[in-house]
C-alpha positions as a Markdown table, in Angstrom:
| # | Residue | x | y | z |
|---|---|---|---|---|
| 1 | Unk | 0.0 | 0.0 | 0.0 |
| 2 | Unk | 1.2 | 3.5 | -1.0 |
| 3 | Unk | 1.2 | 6.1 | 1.8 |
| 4 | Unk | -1.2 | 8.6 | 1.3 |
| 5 | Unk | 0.7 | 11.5 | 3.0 |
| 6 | Unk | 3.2 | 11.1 | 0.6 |
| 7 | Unk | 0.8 | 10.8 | -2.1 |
| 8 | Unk | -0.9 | 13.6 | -1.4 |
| 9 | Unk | 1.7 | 16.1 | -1.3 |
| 10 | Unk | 3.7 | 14.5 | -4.4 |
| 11 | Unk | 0.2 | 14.9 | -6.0 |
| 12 | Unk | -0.4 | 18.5 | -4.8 |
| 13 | Unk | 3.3 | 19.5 | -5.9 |
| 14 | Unk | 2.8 | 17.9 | -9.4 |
| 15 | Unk | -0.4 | 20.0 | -9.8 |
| 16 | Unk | 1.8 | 23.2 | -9.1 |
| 17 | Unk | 4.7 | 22.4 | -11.4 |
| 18 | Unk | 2.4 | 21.4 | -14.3 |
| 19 | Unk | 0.9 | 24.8 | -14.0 |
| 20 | Unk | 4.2 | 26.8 | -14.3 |
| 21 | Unk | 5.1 | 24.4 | -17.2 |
| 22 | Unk | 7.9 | 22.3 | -15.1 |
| 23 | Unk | 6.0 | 19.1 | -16.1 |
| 24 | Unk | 4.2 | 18.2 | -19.5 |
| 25 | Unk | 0.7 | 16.0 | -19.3 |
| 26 | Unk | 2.4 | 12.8 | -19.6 |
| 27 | Unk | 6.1 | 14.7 | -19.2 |
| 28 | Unk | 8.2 | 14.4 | -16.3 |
| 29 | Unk | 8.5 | 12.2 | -13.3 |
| 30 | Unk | 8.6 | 13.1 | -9.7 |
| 31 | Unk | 9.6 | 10.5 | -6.5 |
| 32 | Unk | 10.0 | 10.6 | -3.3 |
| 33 | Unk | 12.0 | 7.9 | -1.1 |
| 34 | Unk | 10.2 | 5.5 | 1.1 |
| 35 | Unk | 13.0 | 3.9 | 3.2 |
| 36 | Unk | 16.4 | 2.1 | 2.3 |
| 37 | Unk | 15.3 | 0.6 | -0.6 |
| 38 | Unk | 12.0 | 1.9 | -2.1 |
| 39 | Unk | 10.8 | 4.7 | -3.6 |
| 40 | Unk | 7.2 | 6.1 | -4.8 |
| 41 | Unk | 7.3 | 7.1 | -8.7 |
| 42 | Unk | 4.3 | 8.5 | -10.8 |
| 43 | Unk | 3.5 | 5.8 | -13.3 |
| 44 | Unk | 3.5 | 5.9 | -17.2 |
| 45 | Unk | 0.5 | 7.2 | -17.8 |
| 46 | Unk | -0.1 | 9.5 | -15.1 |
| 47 | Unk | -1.1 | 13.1 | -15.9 |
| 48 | Unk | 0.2 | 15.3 | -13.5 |
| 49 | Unk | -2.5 | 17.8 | -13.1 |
| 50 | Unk | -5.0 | 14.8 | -12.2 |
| 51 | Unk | -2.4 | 13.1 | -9.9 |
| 52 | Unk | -4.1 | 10.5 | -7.6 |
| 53 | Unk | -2.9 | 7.3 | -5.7 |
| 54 | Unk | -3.1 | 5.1 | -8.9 |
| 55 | Unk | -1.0 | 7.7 | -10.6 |
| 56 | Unk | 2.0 | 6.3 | -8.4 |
| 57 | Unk | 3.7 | 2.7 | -8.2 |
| 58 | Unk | 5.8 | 1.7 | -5.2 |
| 59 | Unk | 9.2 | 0.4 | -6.3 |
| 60 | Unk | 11.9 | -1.2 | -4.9 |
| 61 | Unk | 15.6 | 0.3 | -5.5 |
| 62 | Unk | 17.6 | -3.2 | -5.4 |
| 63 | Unk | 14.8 | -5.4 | -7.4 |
| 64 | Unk | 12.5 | -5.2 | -10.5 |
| 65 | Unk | 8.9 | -6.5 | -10.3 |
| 66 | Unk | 5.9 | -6.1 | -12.3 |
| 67 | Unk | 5.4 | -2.9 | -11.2 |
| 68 | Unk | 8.3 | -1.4 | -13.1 |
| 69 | Unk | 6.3 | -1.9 | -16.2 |
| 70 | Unk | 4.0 | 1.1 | -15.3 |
| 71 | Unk | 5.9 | 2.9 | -14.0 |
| 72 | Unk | 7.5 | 6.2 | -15.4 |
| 73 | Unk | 10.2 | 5.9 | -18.4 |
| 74 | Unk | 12.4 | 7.5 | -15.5 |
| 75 | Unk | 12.4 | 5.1 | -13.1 |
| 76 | Unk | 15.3 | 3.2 | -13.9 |
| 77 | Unk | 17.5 | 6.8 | -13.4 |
| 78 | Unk | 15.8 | 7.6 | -9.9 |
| 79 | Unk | 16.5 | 4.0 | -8.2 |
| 80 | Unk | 20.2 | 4.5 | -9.3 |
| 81 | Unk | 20.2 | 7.7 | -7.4 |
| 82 | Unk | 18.3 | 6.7 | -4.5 |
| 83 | Unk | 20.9 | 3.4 | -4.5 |
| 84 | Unk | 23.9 | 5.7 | -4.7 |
| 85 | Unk | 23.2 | 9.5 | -3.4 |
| 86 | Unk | 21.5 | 9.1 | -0.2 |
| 87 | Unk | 21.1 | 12.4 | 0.7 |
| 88 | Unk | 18.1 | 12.5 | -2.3 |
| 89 | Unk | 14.9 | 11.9 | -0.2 |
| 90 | Unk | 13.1 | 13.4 | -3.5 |
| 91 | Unk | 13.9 | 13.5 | -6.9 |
| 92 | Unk | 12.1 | 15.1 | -10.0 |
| 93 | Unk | 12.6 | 15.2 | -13.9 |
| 94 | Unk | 10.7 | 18.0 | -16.1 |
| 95 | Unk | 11.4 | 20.3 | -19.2 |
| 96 | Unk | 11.0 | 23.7 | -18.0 |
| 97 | Unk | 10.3 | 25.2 | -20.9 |
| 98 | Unk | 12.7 | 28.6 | -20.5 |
| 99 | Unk | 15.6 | 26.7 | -18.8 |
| 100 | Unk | 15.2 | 24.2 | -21.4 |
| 101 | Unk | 15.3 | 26.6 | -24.6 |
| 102 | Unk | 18.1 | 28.2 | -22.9 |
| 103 | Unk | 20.1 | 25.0 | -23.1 |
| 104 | Unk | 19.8 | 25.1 | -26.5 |
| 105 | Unk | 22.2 | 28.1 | -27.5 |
| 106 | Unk | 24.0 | 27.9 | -24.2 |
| 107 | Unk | 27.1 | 26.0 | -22.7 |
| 108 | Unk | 26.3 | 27.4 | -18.7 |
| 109 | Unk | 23.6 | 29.4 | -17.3 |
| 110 | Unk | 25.0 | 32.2 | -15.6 |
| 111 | Unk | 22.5 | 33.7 | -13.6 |
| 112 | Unk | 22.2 | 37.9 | -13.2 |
| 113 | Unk | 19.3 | 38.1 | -11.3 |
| 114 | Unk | 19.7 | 38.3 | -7.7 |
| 115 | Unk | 17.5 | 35.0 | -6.4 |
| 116 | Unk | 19.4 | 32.8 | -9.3 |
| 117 | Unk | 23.1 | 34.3 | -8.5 |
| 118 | Unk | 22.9 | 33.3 | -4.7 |
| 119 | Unk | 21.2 | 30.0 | -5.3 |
| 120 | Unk | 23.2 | 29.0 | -8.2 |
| 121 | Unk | 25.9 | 31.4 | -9.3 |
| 122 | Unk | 26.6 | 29.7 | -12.5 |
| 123 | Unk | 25.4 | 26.1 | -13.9 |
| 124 | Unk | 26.7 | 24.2 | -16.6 |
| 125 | Unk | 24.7 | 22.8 | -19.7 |
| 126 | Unk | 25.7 | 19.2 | -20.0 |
| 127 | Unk | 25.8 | 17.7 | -23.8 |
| 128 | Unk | 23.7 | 14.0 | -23.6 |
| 129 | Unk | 25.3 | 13.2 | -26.7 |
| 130 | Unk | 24.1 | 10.9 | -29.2 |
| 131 | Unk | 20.1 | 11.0 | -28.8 |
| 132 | Unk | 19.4 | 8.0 | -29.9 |
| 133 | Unk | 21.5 | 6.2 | -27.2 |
| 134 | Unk | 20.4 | 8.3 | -24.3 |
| 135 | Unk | 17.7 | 6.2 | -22.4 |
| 136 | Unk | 20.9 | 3.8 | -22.7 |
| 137 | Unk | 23.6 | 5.6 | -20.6 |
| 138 | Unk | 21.6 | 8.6 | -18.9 |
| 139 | Unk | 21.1 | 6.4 | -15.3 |
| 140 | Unk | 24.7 | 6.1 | -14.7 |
| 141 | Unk | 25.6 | 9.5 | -16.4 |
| 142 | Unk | 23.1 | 11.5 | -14.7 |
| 143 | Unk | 23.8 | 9.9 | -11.4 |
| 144 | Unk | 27.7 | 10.1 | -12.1 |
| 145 | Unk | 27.6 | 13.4 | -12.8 |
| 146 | Unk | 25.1 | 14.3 | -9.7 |
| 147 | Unk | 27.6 | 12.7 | -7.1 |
| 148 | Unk | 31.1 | 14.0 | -8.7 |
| 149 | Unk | 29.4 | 17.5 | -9.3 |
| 150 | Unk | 28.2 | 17.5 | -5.8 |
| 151 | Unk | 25.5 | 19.5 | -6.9 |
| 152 | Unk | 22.1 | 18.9 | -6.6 |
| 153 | Unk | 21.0 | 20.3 | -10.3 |
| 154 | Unk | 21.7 | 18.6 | -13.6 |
| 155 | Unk | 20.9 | 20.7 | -16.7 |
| 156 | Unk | 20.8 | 18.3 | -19.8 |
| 157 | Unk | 21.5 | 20.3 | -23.3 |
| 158 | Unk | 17.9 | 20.1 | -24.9 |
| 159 | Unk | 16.6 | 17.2 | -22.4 |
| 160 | Unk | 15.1 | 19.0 | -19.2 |
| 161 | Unk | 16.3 | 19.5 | -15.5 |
| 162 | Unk | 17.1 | 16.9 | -13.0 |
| 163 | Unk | 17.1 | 17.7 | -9.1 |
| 164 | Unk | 17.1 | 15.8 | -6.0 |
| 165 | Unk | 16.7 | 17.1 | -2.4 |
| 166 | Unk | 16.4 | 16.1 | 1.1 |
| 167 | Unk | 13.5 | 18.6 | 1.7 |
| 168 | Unk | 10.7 | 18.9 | -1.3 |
| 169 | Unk | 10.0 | 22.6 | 0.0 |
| 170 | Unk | 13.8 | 23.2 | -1.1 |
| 171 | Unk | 13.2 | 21.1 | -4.1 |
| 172 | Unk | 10.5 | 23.2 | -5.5 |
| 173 | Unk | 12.3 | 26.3 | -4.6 |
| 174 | Unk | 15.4 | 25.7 | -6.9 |
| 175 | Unk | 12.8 | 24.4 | -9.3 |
| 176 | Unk | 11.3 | 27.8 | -9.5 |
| 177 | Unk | 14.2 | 29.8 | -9.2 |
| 178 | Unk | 15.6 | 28.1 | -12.0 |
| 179 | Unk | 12.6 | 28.4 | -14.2 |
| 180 | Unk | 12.6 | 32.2 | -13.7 |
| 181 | Unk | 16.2 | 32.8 | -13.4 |
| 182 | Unk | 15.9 | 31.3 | -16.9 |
| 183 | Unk | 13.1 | 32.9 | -17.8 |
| 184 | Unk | 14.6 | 37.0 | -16.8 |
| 185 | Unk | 17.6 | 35.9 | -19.2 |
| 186 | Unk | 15.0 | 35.2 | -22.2 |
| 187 | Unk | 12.9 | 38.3 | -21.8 |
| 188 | Unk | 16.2 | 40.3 | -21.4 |
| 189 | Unk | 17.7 | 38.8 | -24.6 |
| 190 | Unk | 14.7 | 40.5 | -26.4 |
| 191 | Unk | 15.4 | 44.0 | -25.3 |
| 192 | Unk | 18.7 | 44.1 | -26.4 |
């Protein structure tokens, strides 16, 4: 059985982020760790803005079962965290859209505004590579690059935005900062 506290905020959370465009309808992937070795994913098919307790699957970190086939595409890249940053007590995936199109004529994202230059400073825009071989490699890259980064925020070139934190408040947060951060350096681009 899936606890509904942890449900119910993962649900009220995904709500939020869909609105400010952090997740798509059937985009993203959010999580949230149980105890030592599970975690509660959205599935597949869930749609964030309608999140309920069969839009989530309980998984175990060290072991696949039949519930890995509904859950989320991202699954597979948020057990290998959980398994090998445990400081992540919550992880989620999305494609902001204005961090994302940033990525996409950008090497960093170096913040001016003064809520993105405290929290981050500067953050660099990974390449995933070849595209076709992402789903592949990105568990161990993502994870790798998460833990030798010691940073809490990947950026993926064209991909989306992954974070992990110990609090989900915090999470959110850096979400939004992010997004806007992102979003000042767009809107300035067109004034000059």
């Amino acid at each position: 059985m899936i606890n509904t506290k942890i449900v119910k905020l993962l649900s009220n959370l995904s709500l939020t982020m869909f609105r400010k465009n952090f997740f798509g309808i059937y985009h993203g992937a959010i999580s949230a760790k149980v105890d030592h070795n599970s975690f509660i994913i959205n599935t597949s098919d869930a749609i964030f803005d309608e999140m309920s307790e069969n839009s989530f699957c309980h998984l175990s970190t060290t072991k696949q079962d039949y519930r890995w086939n509904i859950a989320s595409i991202e699954s597979h890249i948020h057990a290998t965290i959980y398994n090998n940053i445990h400081e992540a007590k919550y992880i989620a995936f999305g494609v902001p859209i204005f961090t994302t199109a940033y990525t996409l004529d950008h090497d960093s994202i170096v913040f001016d505004d003064y809520f993105g230059k405290t929290t981050f400073g500067e953050v660099p825009i990974i390449k995933p590579g070849n595209y076709d071989t992402w789903y592949d490699r990105n568990a161990l890259e993502i994870t790798k690059y998460l833990k030798e980064s010691h940073s809490n925020v990947m950026i993926i070139k064209g991909v989306g935005m992954y974070i992990y934190d110990r609090d989900i408040n915090e999470l959110v947060r850096k979400i939004a900062i992010m997004e806007n951060s992102c979003r000042l350096l767009s809107i300035r681009s067109s004034y000059q």
